[in-house]
C-alpha positions in Angstrom: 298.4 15.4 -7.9 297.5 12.0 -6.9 293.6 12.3 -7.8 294.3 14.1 -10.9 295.9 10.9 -11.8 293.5 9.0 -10.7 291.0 10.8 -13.0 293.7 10.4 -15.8 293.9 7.2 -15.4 290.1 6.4 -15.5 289.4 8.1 -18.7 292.1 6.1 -20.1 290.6 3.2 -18.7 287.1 4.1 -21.0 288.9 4.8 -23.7 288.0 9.2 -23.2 291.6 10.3 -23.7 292.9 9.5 -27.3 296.8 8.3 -27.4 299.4 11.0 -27.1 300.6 10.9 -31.1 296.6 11.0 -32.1 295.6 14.1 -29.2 296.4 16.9 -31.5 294.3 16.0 -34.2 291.1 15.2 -31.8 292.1 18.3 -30.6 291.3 20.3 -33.5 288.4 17.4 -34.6 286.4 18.5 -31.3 287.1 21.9 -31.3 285.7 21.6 -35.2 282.4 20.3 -33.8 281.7 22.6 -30.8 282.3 25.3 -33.3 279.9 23.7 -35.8 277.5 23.6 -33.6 277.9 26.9 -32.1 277.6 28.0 -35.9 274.0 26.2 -36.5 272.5 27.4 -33.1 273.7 31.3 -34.6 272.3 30.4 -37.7 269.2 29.0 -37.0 268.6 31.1 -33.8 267.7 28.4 -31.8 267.5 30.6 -28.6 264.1 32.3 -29.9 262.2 28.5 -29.9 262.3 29.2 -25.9 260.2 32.1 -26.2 256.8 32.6 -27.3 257.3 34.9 -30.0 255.5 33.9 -32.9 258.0 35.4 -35.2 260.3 32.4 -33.9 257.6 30.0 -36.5 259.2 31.8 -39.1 263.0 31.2 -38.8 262.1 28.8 -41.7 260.7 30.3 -44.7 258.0 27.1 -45.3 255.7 28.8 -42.2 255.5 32.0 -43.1 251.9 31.2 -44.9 250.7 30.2 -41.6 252.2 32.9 -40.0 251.1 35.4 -42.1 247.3 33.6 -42.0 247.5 33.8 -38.1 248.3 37.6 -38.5 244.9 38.1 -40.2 242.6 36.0 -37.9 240.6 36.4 -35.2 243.2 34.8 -32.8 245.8 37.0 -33.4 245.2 39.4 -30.2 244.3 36.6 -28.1 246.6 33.4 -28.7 249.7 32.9 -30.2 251.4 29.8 -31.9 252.6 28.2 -28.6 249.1 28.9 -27.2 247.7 26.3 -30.0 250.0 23.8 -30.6 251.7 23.0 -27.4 250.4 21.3 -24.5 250.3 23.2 -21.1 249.2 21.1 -19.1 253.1 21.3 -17.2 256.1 23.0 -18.7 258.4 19.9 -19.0 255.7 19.0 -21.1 255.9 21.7 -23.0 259.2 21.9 -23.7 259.5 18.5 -24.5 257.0 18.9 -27.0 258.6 22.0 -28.5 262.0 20.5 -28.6 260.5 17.1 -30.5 258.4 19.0 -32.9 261.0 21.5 -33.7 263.5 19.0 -34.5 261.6 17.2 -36.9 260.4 20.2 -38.5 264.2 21.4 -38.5 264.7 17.6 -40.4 262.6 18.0 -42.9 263.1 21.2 -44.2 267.1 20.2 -44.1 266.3 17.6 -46.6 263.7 19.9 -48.7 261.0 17.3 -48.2 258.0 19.6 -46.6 255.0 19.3 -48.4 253.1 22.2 -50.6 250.1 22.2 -47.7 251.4 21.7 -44.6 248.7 19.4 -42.3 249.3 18.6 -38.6 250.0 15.0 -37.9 248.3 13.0 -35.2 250.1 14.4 -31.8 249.3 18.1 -32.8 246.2 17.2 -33.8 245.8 15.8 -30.1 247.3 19.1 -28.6 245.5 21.5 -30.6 242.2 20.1 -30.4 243.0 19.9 -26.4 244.1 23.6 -26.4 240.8 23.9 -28.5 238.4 23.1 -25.3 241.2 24.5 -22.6 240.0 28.2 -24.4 236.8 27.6 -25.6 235.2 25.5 -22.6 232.0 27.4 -22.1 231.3 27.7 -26.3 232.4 23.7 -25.8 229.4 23.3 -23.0 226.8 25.6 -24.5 223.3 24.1 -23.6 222.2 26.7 -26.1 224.4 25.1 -29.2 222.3 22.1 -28.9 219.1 23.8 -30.1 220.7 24.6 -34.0 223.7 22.3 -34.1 222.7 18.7 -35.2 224.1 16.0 -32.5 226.0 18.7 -31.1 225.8 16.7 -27.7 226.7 13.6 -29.0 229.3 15.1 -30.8 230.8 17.3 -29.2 234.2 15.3 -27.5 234.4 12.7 -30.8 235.1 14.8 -33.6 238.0 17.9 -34.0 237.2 21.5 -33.7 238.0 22.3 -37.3 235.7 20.0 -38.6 233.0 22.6 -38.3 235.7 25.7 -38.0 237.6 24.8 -40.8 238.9 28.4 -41.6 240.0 29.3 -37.7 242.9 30.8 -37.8 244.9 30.3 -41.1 241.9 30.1 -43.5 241.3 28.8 -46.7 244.8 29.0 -48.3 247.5 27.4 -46.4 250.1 26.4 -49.7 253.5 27.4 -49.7 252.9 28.8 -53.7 249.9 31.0 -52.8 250.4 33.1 -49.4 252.2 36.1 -50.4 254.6 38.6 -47.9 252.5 40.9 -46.3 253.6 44.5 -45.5 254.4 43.7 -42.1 257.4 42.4 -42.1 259.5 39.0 -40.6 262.5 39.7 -38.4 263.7 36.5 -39.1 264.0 37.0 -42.7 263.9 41.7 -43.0 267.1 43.5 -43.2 267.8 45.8 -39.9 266.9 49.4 -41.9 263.6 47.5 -43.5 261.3 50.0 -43.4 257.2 49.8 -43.9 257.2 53.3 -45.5 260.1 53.3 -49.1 262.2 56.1 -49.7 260.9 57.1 -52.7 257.4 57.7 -51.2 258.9 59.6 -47.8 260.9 62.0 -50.0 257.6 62.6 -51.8 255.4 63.0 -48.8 258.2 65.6 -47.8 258.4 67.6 -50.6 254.9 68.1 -51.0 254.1 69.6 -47.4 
């Protein structure tokens, strides 16, 4: 009993333990926020940012042009988002990169205020250029390339990837107005009994066999 006073008496001391007549209502006042928050990382499925499903870009509808770019492109069998545009040179790193990005991404589309293209900004650019020459080392060092690409050697650590690739992986249309859904669909946003195949067209496909 005596150190559980103690403790009582030291989150008094710091002001942690509201006064008896006001404890009910911070009761209810913290138990409002926990739930809150409990509510927005249900909502927003905040668990699927750990992994590196590529679906997880999509929890918000203003990347699904990129997503559904990526699905098209060469990369798609051999990188996915988190192989681009996070670092991995250590997995605090990369975490902390992820959890930074994702909350200003998670800002702005709160307040409605993403753009109609979406362009990386400076630290992507860093990391994806990075990831850029982590996959593509040997194209990178090509004694060959020298031969038909002008200043290739000079060039070749001073200017970004896309410079030359400008259509690798997303392409030539990257506006939120003119990427349509594709068939395959976006978990994030697809009703559980979605199907690829309608009803109309199975029941046909049955009766004519």
């Amino acid at each position: 009993m005596g150190k559980r006073r103690k403790i009582k008496r030291k989150l008094f001391q710091y002001n942690l333990i509201p006064p008896h007549k006001w404890r009910p209502a911070a009761t209810v006042l913290v138990a409002a926020i926990f739930g809150i928050g409990i509510y927005l990382i249900r909502l927003s499925n905040a668990t699927s940012y750990l992994s590196d499903d590529p679906q997880a870009c999509v929890n918000c509808h203003i990347m699904t042009p990129q997503y559904i770019t990526w699905t098209r492109s060469s990369h798609r069998e051999v990188a996915h988002c988190n192989d681009c545009h996070v670092p991995h040179d250590n997995i605090a790193n990369k975490y902390f990169f992820k959890a930074k990005d994702g909350l200003y991404h998670a800002s702005i589309f709160t307040l409605r205020a993403e753009p109609q293209v979406i362009r990386a900004l400076e630290p992507s650019i860093q990391v994806i250029q990075s990831n850029c020459i982590r996959c593509h080392e040997s194209q990178v060092t090509d004694a060959r390339l020298a031969g038909f690409i002008d200043n290739h050697v000079g060039h070749r650590t001073d200017r970004i990837c896309w410079e030359c690739h400008r259509e690798v992986p997303h392409g030539k249309v990257k506006s939120l107005s003119s990427v349509g859904h594709q068939i395959e669909p976006i978990k994030a946003h697809a009703p559980a009994d979605l199907e690829i195949i309608p009803k109309w067209l199975k029941e046909s496909m049955n009766t004519s066999k």
